[in-house]
N, C-alpha and C positions, 0 to 999 in steps of 0.2 A: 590720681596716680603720682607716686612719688619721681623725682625727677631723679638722674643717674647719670653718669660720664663715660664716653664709650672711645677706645682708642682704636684707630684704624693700624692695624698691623704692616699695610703697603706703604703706609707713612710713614711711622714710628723708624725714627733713626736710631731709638738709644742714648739720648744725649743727655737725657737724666734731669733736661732743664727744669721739667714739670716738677718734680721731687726737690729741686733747688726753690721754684715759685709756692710749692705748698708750705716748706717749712717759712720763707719768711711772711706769708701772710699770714701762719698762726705765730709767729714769736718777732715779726716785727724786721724790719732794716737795721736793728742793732746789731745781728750779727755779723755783719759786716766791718763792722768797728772793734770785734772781739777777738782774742785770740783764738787758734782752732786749741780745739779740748776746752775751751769755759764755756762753750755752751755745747746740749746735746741737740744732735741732728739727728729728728723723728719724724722723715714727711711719714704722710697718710696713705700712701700709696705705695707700689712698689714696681721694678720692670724689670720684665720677666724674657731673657735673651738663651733664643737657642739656635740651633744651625739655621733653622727654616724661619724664625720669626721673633720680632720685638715689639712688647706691645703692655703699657701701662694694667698692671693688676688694682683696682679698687673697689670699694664696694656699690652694690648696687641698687641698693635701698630699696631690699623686696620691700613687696605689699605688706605680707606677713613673714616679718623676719626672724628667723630660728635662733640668731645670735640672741635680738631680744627675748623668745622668748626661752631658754633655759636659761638666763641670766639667773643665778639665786638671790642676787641683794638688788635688782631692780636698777643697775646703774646704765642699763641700755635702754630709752624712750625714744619714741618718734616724734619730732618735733615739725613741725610746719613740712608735713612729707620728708622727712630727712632723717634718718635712724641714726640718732648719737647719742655716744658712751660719756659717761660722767665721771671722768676719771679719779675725779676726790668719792666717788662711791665705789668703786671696781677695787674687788681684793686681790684679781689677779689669776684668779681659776683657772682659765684658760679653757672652760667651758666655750663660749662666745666665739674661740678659736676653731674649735673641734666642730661647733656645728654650721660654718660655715659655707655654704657650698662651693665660694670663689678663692678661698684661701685670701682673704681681704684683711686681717684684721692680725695687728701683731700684737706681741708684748717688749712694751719699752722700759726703761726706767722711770718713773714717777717723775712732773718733772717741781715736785714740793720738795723733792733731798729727804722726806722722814725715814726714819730705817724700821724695822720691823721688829718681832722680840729676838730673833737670832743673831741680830747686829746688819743683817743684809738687806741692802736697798729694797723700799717696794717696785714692783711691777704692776705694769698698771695696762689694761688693752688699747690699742689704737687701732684710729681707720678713717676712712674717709668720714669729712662732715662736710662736704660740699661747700667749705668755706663760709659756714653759716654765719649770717651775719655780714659778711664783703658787700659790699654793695653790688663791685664788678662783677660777682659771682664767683666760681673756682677759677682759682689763680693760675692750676694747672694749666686749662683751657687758654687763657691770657696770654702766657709765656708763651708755650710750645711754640719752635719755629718753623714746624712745616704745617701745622694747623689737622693734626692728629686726630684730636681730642675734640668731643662734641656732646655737646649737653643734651642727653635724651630730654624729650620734655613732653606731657602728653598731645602736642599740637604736632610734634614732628612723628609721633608713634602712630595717631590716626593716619595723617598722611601718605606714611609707611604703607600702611595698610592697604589701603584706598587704592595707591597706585599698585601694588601688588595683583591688587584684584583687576582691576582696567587687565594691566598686562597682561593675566593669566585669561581674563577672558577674551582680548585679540587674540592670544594664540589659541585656543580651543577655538574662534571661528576661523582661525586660517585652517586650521587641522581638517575641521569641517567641509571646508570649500572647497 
């Protein structure tokens, strides 16, 4: 089962800190030392605030994911349970966007600077990659400060389950009695 990050909405304050911890564990603590505009700011997530609720959008690294498969040049694989895009492959389609079902995955600027034959920058998909590679894990989950953010993993979905069941079957023998 591939593993996934799920934000509790009764937590989630908004504070964006998650989308601050994403970008620098893919581009590093140098940003910090840069001016704003020399580097671009592409977390992998996004948060999604309305009257009634705030709550981290990413992706969830179906089983069989529909992003990878209309992909036309093969730049979305799944790697060690983790569905990631290969941005030096991805022409930009926006295919991967459209069949989405969580609205997860955006188009950024490339971040190689090549331009294309019209003169204009490429575009290139993002999305969550669960920090592949971090040791810590996603960085999102790390930061947040009211502890949001929780790594689905197949030990806590059995669990889920398990005790669902328990539960549902005391109350059918209360109902019962």
């Amino acid at each position: 089962m591939n593993y996934f990050v799920k934000g509790n909405p009764d937590l989630c304050i908004g504070c964006r800190t998650c989308m601050i911890g994403c970008v620098v564990a893919h581009e590093g603590e140098k940003i910090f030392q840069m001016k704003p505009g020399d580097y671009v700011f592409n977390p992998k997530l996004d948060i999604v605030k309305t009257a009634t609720i705030t709550v981290p959008v990413q992706c969830k690294h179906c089983e069989n994911p529909s992003c990878m498969n209309v992909c036309p040049v093969g730049a979305i694989e799944m790697i060690d349970n983790t569905v990631v895009i290969y941005q030096d492959k991805c022409i930009g389609c926006k295919t991967c966007m459209i069949a989405c079902p969580y609205g997860a995955i955006d188009l950024v600027l490339a971040s190689d600077g090549k331009k294309q034959l019209d003169n204009s920058y490429r575009m290139v998909a993002n999305k969550c990659d669960l920090c592949v590679g971090r040791e810590e894990g996603p960085a999102c989950i790390q930061v947040c400060p009211t502890a949001s953010l929780k790594l689905v993993t197949e030990e806590a979905v059995v669990t889920s389950v398990s005790n669902k069941r328990t539960a549902s079957a005391i109350s059918l023998s209360q109902v019962k009695g």
